[in-house]
C-alpha positions as CSV (number, residue, x, y, z in Angstrom):
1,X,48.9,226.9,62.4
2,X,48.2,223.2,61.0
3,X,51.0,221.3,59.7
4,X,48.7,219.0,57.5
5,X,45.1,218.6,56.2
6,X,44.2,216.3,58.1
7,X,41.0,216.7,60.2
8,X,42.2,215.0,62.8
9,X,45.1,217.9,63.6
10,X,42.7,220.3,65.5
11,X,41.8,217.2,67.7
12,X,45.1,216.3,68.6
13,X,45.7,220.1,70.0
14,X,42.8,220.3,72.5
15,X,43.9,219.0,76.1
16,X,42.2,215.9,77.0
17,X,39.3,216.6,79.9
18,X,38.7,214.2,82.1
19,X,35.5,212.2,82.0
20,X,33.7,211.1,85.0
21,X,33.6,207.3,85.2
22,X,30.4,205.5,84.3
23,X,28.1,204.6,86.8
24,X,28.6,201.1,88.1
25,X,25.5,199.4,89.0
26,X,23.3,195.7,88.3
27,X,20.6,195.8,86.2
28,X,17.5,195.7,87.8
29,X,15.8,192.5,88.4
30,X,18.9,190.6,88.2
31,X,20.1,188.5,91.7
32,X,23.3,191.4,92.3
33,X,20.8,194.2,92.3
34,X,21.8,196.0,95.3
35,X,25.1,194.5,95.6
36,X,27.0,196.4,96.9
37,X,30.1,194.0,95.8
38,X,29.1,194.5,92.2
39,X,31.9,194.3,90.0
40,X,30.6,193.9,86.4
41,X,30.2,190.1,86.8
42,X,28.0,187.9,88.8
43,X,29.7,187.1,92.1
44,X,30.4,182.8,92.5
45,X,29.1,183.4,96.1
46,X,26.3,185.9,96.8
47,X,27.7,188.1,99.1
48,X,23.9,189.6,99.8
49,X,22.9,186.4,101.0
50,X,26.2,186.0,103.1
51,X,25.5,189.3,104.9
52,X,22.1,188.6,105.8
53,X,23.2,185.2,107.1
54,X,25.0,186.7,109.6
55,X,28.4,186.1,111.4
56,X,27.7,182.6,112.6
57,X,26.2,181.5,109.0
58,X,23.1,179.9,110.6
């Protein structure tokens, strides 16, 4: 039973079903590619370049 015209009614009845999240990746080609501390933005500090440096940094 709808209470008004509107189109929008039927939508507003249906239970909302989760949607998985989109995938969260670089482009390709850019510096982060790989990253596995990609957030969305370009880091300050490459944290690729810190791993493969190494604990001591040298």
């Amino acid at each position: 039973m709808n209470f008004t015209n509107s189109p929008f009614e039927r939508m507003m009845k249906e239970k909302p079903r989760p949607q998985a999240p989109a995938e969260n990746r670089p482009p390709r080609g850019s510096a982060c590619y790989g990253c596995c501390y990609w957030r969305g933005i370009a880091c300050v500090s490459c944290y690729k370049e810190l791993l493969k440096a190494g604990a001591g940094g040298r």
